[in-house]
C-alpha positions, -999 to +999 in steps of 0.1 A: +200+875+704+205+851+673+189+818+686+185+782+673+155+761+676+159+726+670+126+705+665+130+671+653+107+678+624+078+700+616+043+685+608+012+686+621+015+678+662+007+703+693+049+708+697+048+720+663+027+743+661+037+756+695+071+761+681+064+780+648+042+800+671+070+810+692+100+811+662+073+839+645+070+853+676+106+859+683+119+868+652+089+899+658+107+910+684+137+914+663+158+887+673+181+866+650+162+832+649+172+798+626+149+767+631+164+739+626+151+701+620+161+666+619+134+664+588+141+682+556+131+718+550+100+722+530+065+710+531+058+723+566+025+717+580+023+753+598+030+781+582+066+803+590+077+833+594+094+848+565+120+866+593+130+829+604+159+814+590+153+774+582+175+745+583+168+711+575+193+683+580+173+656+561+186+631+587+149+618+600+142+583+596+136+552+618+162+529+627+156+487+628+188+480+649+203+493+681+235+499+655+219+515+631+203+536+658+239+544+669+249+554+638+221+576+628+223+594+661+263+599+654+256+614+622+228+642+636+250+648+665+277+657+637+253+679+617+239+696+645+279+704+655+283+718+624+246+740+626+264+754+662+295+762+642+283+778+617+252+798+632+272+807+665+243+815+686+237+830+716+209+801+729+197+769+723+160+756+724+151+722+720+119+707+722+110+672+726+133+644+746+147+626+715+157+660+706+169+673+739+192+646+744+213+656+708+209+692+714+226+688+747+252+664+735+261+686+705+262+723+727+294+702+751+321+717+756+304+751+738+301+781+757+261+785+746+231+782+768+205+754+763+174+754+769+153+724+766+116+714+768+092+684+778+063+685+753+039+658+773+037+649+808+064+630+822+041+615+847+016+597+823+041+588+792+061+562+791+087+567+760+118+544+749+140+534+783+175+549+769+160+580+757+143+584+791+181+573+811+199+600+782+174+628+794+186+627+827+221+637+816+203+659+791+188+683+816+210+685+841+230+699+811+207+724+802+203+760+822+167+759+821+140+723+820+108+736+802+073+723+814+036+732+806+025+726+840+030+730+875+027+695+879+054+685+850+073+712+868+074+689+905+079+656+887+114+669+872+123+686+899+122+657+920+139+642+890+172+667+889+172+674+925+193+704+932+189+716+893+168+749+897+164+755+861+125+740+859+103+769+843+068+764+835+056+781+805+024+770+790+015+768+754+008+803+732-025+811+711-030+834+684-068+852+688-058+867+654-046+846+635-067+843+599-080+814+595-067+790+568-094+778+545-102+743+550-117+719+526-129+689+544-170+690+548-190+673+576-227+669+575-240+692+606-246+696+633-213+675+645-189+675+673-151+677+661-122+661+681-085+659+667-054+645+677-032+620+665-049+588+663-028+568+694-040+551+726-030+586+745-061+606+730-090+581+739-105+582+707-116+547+717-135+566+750-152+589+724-163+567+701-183+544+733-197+578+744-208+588+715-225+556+707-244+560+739-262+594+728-261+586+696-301+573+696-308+603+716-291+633+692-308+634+662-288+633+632-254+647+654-221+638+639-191+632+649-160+641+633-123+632+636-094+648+626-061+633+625-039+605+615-020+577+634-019+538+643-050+536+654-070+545+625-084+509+613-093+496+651-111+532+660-129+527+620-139+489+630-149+501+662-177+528+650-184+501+624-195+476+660-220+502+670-236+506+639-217+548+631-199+542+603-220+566+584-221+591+616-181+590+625-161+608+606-126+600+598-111+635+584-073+627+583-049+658+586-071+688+587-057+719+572-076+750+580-083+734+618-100+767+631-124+775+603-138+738+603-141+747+641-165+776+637-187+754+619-187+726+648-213+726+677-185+716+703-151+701+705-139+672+723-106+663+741-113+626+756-074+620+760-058+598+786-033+624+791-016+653+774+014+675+780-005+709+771-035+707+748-030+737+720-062+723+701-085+728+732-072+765+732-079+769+698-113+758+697-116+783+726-105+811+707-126+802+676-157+808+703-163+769+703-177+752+738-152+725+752-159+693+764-127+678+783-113+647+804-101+660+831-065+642+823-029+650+834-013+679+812-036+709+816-072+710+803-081+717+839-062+747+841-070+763+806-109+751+813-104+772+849-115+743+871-147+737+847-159+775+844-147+773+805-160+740+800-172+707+807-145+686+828-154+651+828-129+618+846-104+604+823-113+569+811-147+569+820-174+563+784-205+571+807-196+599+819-181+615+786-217+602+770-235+627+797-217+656+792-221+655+750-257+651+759-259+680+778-238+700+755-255+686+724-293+692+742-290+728+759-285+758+732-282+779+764-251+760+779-231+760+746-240+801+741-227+810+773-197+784+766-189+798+734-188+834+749-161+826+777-138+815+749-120+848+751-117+854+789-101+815+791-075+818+765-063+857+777-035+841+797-021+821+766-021+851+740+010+848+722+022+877+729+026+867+765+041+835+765+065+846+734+078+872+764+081+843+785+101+822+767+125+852+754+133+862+794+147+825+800+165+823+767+182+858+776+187+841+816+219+829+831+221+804+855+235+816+887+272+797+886+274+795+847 
């Protein structure tokens, strides 16, 4: 098949990564594959296949106006005709709702099939009004709706009603990838979280926990990495409890995974998520997992709490207890770190690539 994956840009976020992964992946398996973005080409935080054909529009920016918004979206929908036009392929995938919505606007009136995907849970976040009235359109549009999560899956089908396009496919890991060498340095022992630094990833939880165990953890660290918002409130925040020298702030960490098999344990304290790739990736690098047991999937990759440490969403106290017990009992993270290959079997990349090719080959019965 020669297919066309259209990502708004490509930096350092979960969808991403997810669809490098699977553009990599794909082109393996000898298919025709251009990856397209809103951002120009170059300067990619992941790493791409040299089989995958890129295309950057340069057309990402931020609009101030409702107008300008207008005409900035009339301009991609334009360049995006003129990608279909000129790559003529066989399937679409989009990732991302901003993105879903101009991918299924620019494939009208083309006989192509679309396939679009939610990258967070549609439960939980709450993202502009008109982009969230557009999607509507979007996916009935689309022959297939792409979710993470069984429960993702019921939320849009109650959304599209009769559509029966909703697939879940959850998120890919590579156990062989080689790890990129990273350069950041964190005084050890220390716990590692990442994420982008917005209210959705708690890092506000964390930091509360981790002031509550500080006292009790010896010289234990924490470290951070990620960019966002949020970054001064979360640094005046550690600065209040007295961890400024204890809390790390890393900023974009290249080389993730090999600052991960240097960590004691990593930490997801998010208020939701659509499908965590970092919590699979600490698995794979052997690392124990300490999650809140949010919307969007650490439950399922942590098998109910066999793989890890589930703890409620939004609750300091009870985040605090389990990095205690994590931090205090060698025994707990050894037999942690040794499950790490058993949890992540059912996201090998291998698998899920097969996944996704079988609905980008499928025809919706009445198409």
């Amino acid at each position: 098949m020669r297919l066309l994956l259209m990502i708004p840009s490509l930096g350092p976020g979960g969808a991403e990564r997810v669809m490098t992964l699977l553009a990599g992946g794909l082109a393996a398996r000898d298919h025709e594959v251009w990856l397209v973005t809103l951002a120009q080409a170059g300067g990619e935080f992941f790493a791409i296949d040299p089989r995958v054909r890129r295309l950057g529009l340069d057309l990402l920016g931020d609009s101030r106006t409702m107008p300008q918004a207008v005409r900035a979206n009339l301009r991609r929908l334009r360049a995006l005709r003129r990608a279909l036009a000129r790559i003529a392929p066989d399937a679409v995938l989009s990732f991302m709702t901003s993105m879903n919505v101009l991918a299924a606007f620019a494939c009208q009136g083309l006989r192509v099939r679309l396939v679009v995907s939610e990258r967070v849970d549609p439960g939980s976040h709450r993202g502009e009004r008109w982009w969230a009235l557009l999607r509507l359109f979007a996916y009935h549009r689309a022959e297939s709706v792409v979710v993470q999560t069984d429960i993702a899956a019921g939320w849009f089908r109650r959304q599209l009603g009769r559509h029966s396009g909703v697939t879940v496919i959850p998120n890919p890991v590579d156990p062989a990838e080689d790890g990129e060498s990273c350069t950041v340095a964190v005084p050890r022992p220390f716990m590692l979280a990442a994420g982008r630094l917005v209210h959705q990833k708690g890092f506000d939880i964390l930091i509360r926990a981790f002031a509550s165990v500080a006292g009790e953890c010896g010289q234990l660290q924490l470290a951070i990495a990620g960019e966002g918002p949020e970054e001064q409130a979360l640094r005046g925040l550690a600065a209040q409890f007295n961890l400024t020298d204890r809390v790390h702030f890393l900023g974009q960490v290249r080389g993730l995974r090999m600052l991960m098999q240097q960590a004691m344990a990593f930490i997801l304290s998010s208020r939701y998520e659509g499908f965590p790739n970092v919590v699979l990736e600490a698995l794979v690098s052997g690392l124990p997992v300490i999650a809140t047991d949010c919307p969007g999937g650490p439950r399922l990759i942590l098998g109910d709490g066999d793989y890890g440490v589930l703890v409620p969403c939004e609750d300091p106290l009870a985040l605090a207890g389990a990095l205690r017990r994590v931090a205090t009992d060698p025994a707990l993270r050894k037999r942690l770190s040794e499950l790490g290959a058993r949890a992540t079997e059912p996201y090998r990349v291998d698998r899920v690539v097969g996944a996704w090719e079988a609905v980008l080959a499928a025809k919706r019965a009445g198409w």
